[in-house]
Each structure stands twice: as structure tokens, then as C-alpha cells.
mmCIF file of the N, C-alpha and C atoms, coordinates in Angstrom:
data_MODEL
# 
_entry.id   MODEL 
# 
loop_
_atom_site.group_PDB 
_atom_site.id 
_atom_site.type_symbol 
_atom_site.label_atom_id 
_atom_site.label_alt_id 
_atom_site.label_comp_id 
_atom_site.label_asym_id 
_atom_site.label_entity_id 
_atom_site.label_seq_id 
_atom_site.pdbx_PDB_ins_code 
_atom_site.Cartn_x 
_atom_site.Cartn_y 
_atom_site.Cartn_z 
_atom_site.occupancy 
_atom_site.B_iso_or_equiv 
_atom_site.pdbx_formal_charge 
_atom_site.auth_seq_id 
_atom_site.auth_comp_id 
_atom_site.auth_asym_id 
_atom_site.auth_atom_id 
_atom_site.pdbx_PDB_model_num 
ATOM 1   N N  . UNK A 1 1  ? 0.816  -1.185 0.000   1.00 0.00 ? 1  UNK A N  1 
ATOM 2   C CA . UNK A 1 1  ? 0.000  0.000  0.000   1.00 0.00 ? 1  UNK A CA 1 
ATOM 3   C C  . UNK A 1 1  ? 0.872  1.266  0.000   1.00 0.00 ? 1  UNK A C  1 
ATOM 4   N N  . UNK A 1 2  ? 2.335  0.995  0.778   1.00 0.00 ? 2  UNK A N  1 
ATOM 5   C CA . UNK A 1 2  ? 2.650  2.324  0.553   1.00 0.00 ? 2  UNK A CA 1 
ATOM 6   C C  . UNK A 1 2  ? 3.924  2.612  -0.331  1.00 0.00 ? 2  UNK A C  1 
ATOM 7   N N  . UNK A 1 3  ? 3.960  1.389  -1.249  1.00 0.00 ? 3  UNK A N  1 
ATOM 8   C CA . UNK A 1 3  ? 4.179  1.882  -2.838  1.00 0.00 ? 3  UNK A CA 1 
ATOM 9   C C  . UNK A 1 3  ? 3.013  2.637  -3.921  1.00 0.00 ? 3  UNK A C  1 
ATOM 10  N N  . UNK A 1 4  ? 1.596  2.096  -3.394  1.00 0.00 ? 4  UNK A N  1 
ATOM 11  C CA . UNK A 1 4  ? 0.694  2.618  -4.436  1.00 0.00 ? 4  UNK A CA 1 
ATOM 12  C C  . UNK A 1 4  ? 0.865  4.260  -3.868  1.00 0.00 ? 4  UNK A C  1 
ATOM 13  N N  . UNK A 1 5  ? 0.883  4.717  -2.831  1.00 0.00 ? 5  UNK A N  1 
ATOM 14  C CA . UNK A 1 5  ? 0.902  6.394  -1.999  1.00 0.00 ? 5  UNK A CA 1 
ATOM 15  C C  . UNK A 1 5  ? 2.184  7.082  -3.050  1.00 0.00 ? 5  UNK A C  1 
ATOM 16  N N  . UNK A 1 6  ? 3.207  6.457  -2.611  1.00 0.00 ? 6  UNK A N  1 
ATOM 17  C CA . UNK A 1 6  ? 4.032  6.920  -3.659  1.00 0.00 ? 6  UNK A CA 1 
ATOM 18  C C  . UNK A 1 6  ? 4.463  7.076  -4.940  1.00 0.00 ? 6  UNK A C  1 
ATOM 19  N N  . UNK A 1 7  ? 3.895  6.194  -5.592  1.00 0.00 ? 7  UNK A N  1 
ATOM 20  C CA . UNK A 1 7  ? 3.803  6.346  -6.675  1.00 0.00 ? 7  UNK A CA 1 
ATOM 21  C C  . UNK A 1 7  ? 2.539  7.230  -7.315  1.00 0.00 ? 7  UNK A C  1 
ATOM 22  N N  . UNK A 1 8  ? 1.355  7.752  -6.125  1.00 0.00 ? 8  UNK A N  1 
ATOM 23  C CA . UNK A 1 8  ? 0.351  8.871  -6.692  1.00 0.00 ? 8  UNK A CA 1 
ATOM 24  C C  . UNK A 1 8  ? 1.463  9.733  -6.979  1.00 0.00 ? 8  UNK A C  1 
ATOM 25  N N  . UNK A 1 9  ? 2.150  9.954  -5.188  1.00 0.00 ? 9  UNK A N  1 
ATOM 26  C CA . UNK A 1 9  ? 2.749  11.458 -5.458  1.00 0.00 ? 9  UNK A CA 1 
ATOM 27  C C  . UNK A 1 9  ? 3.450  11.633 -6.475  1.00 0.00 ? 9  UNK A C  1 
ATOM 28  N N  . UNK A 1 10 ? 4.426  11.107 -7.353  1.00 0.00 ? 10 UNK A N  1 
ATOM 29  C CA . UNK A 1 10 ? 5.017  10.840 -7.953  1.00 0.00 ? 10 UNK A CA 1 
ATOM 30  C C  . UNK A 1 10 ? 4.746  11.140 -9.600  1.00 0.00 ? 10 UNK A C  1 
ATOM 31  N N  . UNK A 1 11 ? 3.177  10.608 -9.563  1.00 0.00 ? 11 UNK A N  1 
ATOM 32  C CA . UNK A 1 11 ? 2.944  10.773 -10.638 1.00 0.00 ? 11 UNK A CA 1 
ATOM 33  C C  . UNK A 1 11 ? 2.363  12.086 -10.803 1.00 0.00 ? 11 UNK A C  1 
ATOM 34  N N  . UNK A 1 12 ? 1.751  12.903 -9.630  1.00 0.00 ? 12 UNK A N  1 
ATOM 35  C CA . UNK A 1 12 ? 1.190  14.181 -9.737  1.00 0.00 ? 12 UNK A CA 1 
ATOM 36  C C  . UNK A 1 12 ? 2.098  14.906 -9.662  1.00 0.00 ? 12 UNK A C  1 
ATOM 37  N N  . UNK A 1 13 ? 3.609  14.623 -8.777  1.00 0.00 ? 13 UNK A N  1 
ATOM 38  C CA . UNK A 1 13 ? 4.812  15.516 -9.429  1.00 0.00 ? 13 UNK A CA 1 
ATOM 39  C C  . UNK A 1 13 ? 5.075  15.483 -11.308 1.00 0.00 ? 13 UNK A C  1 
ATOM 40  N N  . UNK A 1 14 ? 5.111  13.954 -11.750 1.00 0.00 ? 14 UNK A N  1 
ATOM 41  C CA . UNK A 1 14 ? 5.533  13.921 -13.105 1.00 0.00 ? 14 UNK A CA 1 
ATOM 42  C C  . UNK A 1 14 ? 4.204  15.069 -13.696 1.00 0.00 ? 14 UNK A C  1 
ATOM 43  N N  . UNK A 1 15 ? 3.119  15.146 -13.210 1.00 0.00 ? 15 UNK A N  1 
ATOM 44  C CA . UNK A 1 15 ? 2.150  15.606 -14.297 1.00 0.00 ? 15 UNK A CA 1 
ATOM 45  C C  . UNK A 1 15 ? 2.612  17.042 -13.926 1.00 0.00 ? 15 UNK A C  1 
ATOM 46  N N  . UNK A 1 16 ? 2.658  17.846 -12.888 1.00 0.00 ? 16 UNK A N  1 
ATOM 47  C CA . UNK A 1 16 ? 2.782  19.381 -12.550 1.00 0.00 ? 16 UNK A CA 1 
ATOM 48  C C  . UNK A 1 16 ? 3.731  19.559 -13.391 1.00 0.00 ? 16 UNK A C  1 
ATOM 49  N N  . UNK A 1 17 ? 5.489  18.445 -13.462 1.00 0.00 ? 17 UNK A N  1 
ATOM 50  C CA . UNK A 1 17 ? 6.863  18.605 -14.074 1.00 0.00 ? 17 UNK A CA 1 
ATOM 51  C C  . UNK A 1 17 ? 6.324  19.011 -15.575 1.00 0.00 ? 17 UNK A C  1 
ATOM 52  N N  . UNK A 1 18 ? 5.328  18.406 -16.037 1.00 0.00 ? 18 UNK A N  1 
ATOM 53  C CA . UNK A 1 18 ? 4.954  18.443 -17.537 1.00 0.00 ? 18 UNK A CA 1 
ATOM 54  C C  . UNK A 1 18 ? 3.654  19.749 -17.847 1.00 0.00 ? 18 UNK A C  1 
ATOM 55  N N  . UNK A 1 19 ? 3.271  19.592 -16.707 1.00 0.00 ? 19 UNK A N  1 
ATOM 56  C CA . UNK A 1 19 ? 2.810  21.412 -17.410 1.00 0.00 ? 19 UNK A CA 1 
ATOM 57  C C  . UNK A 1 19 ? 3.630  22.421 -17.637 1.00 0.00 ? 19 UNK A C  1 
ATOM 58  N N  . UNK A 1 20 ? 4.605  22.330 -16.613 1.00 0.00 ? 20 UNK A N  1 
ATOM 59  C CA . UNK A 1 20 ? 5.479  23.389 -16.776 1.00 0.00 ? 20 UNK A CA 1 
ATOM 60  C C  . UNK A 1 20 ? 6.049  23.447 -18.188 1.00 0.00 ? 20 UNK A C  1 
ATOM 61  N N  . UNK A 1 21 ? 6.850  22.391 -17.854 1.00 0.00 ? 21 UNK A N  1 
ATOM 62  C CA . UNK A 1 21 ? 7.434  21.900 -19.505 1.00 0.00 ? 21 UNK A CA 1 
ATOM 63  C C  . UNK A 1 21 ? 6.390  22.284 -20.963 1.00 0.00 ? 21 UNK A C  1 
ATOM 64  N N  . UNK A 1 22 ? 5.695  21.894 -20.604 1.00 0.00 ? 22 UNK A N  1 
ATOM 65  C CA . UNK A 1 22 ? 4.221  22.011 -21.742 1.00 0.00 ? 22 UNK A CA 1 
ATOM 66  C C  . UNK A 1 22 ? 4.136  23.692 -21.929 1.00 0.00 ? 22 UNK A C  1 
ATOM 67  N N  . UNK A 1 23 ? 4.101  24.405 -20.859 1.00 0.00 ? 23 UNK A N  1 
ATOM 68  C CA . UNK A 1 23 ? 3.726  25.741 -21.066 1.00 0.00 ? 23 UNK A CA 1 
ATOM 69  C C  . UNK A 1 23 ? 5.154  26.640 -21.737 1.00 0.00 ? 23 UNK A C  1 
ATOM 70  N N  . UNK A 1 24 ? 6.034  26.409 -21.067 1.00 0.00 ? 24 UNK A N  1 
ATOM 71  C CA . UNK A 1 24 ? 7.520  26.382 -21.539 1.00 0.00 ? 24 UNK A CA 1 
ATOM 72  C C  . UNK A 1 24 ? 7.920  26.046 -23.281 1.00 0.00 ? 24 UNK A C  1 
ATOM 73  N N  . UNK A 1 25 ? 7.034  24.857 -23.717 1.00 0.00 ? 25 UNK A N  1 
ATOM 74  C CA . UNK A 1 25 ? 7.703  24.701 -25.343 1.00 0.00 ? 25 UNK A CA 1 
ATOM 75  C C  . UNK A 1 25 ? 6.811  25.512 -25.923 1.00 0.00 ? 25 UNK A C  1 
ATOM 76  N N  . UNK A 1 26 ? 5.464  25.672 -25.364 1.00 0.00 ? 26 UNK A N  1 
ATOM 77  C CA . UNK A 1 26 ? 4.398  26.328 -26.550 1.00 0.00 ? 26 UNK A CA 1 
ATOM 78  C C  . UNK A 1 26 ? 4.509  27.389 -26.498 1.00 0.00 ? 26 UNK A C  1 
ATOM 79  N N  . UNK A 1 27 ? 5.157  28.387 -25.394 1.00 0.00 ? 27 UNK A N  1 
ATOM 80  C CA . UNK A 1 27 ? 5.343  29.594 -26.141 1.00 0.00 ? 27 UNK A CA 1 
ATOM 81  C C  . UNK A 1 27 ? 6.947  29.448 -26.666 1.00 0.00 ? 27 UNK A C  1 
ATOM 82  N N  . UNK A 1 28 ? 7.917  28.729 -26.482 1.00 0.00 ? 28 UNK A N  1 
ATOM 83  C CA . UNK A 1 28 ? 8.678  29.042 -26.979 1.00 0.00 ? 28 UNK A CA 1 
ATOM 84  C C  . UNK A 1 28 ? 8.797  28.727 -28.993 1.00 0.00 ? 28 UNK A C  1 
ATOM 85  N N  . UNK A 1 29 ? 8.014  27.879 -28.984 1.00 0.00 ? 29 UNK A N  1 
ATOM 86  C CA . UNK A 1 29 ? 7.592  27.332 -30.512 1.00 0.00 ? 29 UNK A CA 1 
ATOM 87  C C  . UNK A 1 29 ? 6.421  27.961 -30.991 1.00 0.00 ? 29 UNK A C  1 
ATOM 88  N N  . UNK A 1 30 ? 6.112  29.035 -30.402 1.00 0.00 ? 30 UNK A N  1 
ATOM 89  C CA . UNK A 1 30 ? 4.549  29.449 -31.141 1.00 0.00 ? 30 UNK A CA 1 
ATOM 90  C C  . UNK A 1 30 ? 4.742  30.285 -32.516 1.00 0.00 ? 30 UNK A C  1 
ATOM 91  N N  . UNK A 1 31 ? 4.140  30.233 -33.203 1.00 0.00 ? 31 UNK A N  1 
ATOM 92  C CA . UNK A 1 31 ? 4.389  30.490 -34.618 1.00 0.00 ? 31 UNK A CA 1 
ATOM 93  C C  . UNK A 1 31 ? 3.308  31.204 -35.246 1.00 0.00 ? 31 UNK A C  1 
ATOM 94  N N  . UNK A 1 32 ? 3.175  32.396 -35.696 1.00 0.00 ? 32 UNK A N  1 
ATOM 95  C CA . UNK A 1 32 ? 1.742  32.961 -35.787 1.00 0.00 ? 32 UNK A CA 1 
ATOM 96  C C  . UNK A 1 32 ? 0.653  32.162 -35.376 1.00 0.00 ? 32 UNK A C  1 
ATOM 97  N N  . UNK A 1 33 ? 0.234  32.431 -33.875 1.00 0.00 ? 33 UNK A N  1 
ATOM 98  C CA . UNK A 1 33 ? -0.570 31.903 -33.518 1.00 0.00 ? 33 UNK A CA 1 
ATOM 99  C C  . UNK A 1 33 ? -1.086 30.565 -33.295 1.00 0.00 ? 33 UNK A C  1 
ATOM 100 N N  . UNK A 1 34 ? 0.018  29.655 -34.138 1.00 0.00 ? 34 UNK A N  1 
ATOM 101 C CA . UNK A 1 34 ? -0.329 28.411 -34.105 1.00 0.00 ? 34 UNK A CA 1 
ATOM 102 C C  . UNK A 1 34 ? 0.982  27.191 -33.565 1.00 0.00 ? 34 UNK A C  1 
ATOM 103 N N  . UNK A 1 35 ? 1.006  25.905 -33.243 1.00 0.00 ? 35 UNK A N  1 
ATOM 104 C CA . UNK A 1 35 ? 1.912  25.156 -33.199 1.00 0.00 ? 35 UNK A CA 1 
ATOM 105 C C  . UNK A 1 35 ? 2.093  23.833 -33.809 1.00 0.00 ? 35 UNK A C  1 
ATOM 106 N N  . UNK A 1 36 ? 3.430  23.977 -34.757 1.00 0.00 ? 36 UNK A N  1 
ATOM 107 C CA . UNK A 1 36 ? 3.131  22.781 -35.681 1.00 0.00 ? 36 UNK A CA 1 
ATOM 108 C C  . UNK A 1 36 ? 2.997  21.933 -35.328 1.00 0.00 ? 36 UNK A C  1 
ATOM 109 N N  . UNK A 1 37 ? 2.671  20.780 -35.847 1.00 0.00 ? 37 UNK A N  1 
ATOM 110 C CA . UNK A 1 37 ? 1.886  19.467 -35.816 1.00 0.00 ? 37 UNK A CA 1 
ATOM 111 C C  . UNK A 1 37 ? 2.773  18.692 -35.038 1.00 0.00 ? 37 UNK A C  1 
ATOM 112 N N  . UNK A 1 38 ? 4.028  18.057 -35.010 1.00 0.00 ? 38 UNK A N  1 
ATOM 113 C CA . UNK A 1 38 ? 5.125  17.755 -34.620 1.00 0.00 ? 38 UNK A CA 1 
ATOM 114 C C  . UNK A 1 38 ? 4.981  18.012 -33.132 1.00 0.00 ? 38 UNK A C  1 
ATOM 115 N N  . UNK A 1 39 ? 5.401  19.054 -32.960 1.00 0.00 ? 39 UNK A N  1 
ATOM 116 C CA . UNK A 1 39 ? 5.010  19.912 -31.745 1.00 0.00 ? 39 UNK A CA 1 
ATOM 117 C C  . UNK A 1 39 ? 4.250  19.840 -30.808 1.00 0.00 ? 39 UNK A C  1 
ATOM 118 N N  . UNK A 1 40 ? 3.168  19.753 -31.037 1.00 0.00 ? 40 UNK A N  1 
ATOM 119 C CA . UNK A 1 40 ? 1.441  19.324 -30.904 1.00 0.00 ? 40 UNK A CA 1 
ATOM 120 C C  . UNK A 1 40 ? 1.371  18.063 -29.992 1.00 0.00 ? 40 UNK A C  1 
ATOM 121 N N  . UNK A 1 41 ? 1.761  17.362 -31.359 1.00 0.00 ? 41 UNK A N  1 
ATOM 122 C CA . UNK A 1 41 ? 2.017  15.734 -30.425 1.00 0.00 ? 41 UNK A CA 1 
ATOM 123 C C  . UNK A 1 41 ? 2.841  15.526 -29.445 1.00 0.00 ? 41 UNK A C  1 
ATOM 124 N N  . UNK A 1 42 ? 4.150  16.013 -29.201 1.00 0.00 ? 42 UNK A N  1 
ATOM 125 C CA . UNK A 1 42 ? 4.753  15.804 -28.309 1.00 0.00 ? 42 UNK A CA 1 
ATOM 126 C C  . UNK A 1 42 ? 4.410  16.780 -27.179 1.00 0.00 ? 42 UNK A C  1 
ATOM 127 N N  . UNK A 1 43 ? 3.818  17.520 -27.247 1.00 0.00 ? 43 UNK A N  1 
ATOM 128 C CA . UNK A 1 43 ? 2.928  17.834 -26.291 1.00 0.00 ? 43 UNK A CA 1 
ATOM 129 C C  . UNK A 1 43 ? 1.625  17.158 -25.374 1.00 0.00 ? 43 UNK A C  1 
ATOM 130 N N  . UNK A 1 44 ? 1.263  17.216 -26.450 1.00 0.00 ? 44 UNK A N  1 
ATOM 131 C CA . UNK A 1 44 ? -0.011 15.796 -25.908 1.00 0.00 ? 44 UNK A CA 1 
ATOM 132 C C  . UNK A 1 44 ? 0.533  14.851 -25.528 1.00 0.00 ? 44 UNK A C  1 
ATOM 133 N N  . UNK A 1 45 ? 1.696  13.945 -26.041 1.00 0.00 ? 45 UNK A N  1 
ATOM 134 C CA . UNK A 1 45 ? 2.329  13.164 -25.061 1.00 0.00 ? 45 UNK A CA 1 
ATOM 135 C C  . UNK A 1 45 ? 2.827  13.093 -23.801 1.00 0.00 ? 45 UNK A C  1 
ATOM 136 N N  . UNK A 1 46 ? 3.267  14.298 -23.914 1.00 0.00 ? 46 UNK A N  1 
ATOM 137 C CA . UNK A 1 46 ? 4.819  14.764 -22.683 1.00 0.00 ? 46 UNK A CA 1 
ATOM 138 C C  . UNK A 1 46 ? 3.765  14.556 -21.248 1.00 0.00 ? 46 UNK A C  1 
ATOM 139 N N  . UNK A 1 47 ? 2.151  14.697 -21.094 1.00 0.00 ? 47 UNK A N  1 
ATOM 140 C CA . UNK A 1 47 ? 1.902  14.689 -19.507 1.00 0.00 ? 47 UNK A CA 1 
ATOM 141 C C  . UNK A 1 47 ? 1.866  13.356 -19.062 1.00 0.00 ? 47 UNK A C  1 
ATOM 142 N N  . UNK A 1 48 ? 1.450  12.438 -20.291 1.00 0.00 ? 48 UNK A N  1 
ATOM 143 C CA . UNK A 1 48 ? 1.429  10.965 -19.478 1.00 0.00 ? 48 UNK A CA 1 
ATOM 144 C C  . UNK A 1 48 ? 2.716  10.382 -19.399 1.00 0.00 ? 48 UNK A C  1 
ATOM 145 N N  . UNK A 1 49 ? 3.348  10.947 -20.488 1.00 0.00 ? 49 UNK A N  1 
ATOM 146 C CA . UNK A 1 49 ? 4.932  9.969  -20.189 1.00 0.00 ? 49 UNK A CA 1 
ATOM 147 C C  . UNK A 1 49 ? 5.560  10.300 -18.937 1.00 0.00 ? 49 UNK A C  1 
ATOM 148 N N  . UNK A 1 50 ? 5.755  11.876 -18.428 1.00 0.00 ? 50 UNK A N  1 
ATOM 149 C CA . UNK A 1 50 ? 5.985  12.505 -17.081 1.00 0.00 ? 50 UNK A CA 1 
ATOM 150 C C  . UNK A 1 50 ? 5.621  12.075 -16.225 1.00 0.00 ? 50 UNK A C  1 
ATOM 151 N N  . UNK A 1 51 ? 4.400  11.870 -16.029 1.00 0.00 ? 51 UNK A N  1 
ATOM 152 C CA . UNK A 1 51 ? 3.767  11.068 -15.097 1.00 0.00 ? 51 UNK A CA 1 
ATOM 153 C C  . UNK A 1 51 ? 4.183  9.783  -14.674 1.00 0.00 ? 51 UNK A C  1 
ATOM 154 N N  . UNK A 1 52 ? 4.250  8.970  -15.866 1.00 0.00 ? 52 UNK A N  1 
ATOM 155 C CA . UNK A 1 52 ? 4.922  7.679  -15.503 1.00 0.00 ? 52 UNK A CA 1 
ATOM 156 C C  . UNK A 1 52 ? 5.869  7.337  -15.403 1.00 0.00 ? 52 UNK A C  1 
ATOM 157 N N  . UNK A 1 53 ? 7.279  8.391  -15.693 1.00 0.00 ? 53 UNK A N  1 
ATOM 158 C CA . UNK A 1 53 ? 8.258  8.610  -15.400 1.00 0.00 ? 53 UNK A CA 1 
ATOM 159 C C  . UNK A 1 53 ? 8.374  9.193  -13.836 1.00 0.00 ? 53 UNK A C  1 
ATOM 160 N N  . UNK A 1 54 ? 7.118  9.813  -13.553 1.00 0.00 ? 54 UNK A N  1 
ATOM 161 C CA . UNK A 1 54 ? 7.914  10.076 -12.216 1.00 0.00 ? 54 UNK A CA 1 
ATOM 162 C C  . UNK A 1 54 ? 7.070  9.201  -10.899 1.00 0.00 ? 54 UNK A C  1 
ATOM 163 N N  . UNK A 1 55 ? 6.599  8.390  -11.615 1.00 0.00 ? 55 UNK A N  1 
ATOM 164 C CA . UNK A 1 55 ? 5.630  7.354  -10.667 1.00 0.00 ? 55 UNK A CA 1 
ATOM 165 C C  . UNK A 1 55 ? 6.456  6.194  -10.175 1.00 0.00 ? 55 UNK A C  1 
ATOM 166 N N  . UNK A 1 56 ? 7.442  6.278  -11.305 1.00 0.00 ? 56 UNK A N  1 
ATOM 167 C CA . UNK A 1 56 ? 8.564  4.946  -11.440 1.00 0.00 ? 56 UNK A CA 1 
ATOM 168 C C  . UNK A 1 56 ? 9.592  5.484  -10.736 1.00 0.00 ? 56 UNK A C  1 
ATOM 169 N N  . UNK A 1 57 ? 9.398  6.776  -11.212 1.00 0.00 ? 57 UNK A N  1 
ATOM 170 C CA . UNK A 1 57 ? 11.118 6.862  -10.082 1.00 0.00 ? 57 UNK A CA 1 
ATOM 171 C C  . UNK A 1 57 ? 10.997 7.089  -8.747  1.00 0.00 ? 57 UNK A C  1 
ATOM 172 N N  . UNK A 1 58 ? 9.696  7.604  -8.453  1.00 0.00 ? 58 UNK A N  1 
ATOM 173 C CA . UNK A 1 58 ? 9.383  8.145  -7.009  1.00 0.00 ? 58 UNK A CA 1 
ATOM 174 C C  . UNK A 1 58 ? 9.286  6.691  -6.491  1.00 0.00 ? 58 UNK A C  1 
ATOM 175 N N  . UNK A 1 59 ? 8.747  5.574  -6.775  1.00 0.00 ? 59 UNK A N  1 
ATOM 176 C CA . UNK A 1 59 ? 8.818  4.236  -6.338  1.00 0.00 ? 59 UNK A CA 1 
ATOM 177 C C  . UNK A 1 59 ? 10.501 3.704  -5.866  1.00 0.00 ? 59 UNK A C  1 
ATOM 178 N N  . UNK A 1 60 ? 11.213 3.810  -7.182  1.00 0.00 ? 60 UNK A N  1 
ATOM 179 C CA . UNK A 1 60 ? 12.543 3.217  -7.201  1.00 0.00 ? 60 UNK A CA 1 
ATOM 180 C C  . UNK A 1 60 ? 13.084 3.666  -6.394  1.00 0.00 ? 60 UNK A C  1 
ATOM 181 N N  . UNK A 1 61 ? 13.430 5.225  -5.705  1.00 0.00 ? 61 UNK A N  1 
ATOM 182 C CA . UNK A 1 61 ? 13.761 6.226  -4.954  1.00 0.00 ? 61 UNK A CA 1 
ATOM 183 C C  . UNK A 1 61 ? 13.883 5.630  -3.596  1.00 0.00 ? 61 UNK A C  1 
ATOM 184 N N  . UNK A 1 62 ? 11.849 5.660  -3.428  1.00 0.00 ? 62 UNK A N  1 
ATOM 185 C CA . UNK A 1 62 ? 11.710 4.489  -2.175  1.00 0.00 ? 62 UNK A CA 1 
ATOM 186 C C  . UNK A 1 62 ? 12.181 3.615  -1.543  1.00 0.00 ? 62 UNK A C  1 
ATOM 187 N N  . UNK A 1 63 ? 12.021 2.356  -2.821  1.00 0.00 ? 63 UNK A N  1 
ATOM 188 C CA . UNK A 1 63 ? 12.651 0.927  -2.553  1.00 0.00 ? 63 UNK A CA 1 
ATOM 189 C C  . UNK A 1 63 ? 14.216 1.031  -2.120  1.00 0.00 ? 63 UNK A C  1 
ATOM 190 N N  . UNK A 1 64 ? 14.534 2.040  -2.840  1.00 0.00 ? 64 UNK A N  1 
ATOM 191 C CA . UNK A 1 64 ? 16.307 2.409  -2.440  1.00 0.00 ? 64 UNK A CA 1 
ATOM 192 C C  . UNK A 1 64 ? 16.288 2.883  -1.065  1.00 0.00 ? 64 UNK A C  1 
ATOM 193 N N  . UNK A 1 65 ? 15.614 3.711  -0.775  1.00 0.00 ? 65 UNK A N  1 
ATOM 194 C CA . UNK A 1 65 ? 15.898 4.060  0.715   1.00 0.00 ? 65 UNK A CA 1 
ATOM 195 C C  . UNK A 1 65 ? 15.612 3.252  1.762   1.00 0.00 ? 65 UNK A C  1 
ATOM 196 N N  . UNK A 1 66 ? 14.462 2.421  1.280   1.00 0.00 ? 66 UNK A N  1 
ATOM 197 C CA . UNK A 1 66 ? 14.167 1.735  2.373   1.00 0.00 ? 66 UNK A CA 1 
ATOM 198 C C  . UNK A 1 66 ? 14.916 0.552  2.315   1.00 0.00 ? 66 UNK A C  1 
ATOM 199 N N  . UNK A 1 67 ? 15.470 -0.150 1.528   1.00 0.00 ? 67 UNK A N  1 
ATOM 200 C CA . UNK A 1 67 ? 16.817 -1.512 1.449   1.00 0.00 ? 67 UNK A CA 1 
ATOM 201 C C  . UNK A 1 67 ? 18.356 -0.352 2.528   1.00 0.00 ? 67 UNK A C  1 
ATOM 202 N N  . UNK A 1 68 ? 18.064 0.523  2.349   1.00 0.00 ? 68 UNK A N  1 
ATOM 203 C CA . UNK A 1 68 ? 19.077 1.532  2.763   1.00 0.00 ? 68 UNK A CA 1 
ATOM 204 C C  . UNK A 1 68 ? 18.944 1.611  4.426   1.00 0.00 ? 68 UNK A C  1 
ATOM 205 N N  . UNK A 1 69 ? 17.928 1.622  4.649   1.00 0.00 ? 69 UNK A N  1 
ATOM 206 C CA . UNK A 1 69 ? 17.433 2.635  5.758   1.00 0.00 ? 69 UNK A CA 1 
ATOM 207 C C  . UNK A 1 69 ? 17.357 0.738  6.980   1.00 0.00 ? 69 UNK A C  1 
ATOM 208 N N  . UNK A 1 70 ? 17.393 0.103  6.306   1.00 0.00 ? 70 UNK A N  1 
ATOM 209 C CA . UNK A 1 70 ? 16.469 -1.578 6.574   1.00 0.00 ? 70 UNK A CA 1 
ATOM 210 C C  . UNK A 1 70 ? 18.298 -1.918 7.021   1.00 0.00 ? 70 UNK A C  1 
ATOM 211 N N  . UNK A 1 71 ? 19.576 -1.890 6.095   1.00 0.00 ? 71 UNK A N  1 
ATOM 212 C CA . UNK A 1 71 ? 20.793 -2.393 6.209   1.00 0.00 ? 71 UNK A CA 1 
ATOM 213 C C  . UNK A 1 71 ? 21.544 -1.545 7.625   1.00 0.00 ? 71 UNK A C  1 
ATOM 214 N N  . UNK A 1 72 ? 20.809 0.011  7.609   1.00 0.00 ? 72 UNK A N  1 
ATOM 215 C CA . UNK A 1 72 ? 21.343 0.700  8.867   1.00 0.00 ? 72 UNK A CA 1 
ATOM 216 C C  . UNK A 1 72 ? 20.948 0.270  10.236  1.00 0.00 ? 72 UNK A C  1 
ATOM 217 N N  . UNK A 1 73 ? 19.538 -0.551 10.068  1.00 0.00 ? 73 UNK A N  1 
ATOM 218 C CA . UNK A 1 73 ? 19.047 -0.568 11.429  1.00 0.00 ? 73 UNK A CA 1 
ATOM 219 C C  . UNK A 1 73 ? 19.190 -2.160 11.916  1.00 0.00 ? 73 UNK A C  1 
ATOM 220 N N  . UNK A 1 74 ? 19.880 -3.251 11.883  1.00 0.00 ? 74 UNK A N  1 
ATOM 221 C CA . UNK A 1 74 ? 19.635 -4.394 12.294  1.00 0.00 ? 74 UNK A CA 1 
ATOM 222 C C  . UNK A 1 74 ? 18.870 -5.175 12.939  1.00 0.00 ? 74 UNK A C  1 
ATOM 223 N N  . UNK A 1 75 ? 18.156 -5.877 12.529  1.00 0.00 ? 75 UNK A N  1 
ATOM 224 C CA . UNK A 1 75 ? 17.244 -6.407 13.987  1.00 0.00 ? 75 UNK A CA 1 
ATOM 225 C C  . UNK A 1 75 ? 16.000 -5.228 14.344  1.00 0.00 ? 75 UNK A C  1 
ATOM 226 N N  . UNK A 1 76 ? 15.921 -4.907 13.550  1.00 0.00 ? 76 UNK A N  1 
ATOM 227 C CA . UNK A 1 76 ? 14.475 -3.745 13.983  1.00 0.00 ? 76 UNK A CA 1 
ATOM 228 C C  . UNK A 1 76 ? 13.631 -4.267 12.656  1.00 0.00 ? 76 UNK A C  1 
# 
């Protein structure tokens, strides 16, 4: 259960990481008013991949600390 907790937060960090990002390319690529197609898509992509990029790492992060945190304390 408290891999699924972390991996929310994780993923609502990856999604906030990708608005930013998102708001960041479209004005920097905006082009009379519009954004090419190319562009577009990897936009529309970039919030779920973020997300699951940071669902995975906020997990892995975890598991590391806690094999970490588990080798410091013996017998507890």
C-alpha cells in the first residue's frame, strides 16, 4: 500500500513537471498563432509519459531508501 501512496505522489509531481514543460515549449515554438503538428504531439504526449516517469522513479527512490534505511538498522 505504501508503494501505491508513492507512486500517486510521484505521478502528480511527473504531471505538474509536464505542465510546466508544456507551457515552456508552446510559447517558446509558437508560430503565428499556431503550433506545428510535430510539436502538438509531443505535447499531448509529454503529460502521461511525465507522469509515468515520475511514478517509477518516485517508487525506485523508495525501494532504495528503504533496502538503505532496513541495512542501517539491524534487527528492527
Amino acid at each position: 500500500m505504501r508503494q501505491v501512496g508513492i507512486g500517486a505522489l510521484g505521478l502528480v509531481g511527473g504531471v505538474l513537471l509536464a505542465l510546466i514543460v508544456q507551457d515552456l515549449l508552446a510559447v517558446a515554438f509558437l508560430q503565428d498563432g499556431t503550433i506545428p503538428i510535430a510539436l502538438g504531439i509531443l505535447l499531448g504526449l509529454l503529460m502521461p509519459v511525465l507522469g509515468m516517469v515520475g511514478a517509477g522513479a518516485a517508487v525506485l527512490i523508495d525501494n532504495r531508501y528503504t533496502k538503505r534505511r532496513s541495512k542501517d538498522t539491524p534487527g528492527v
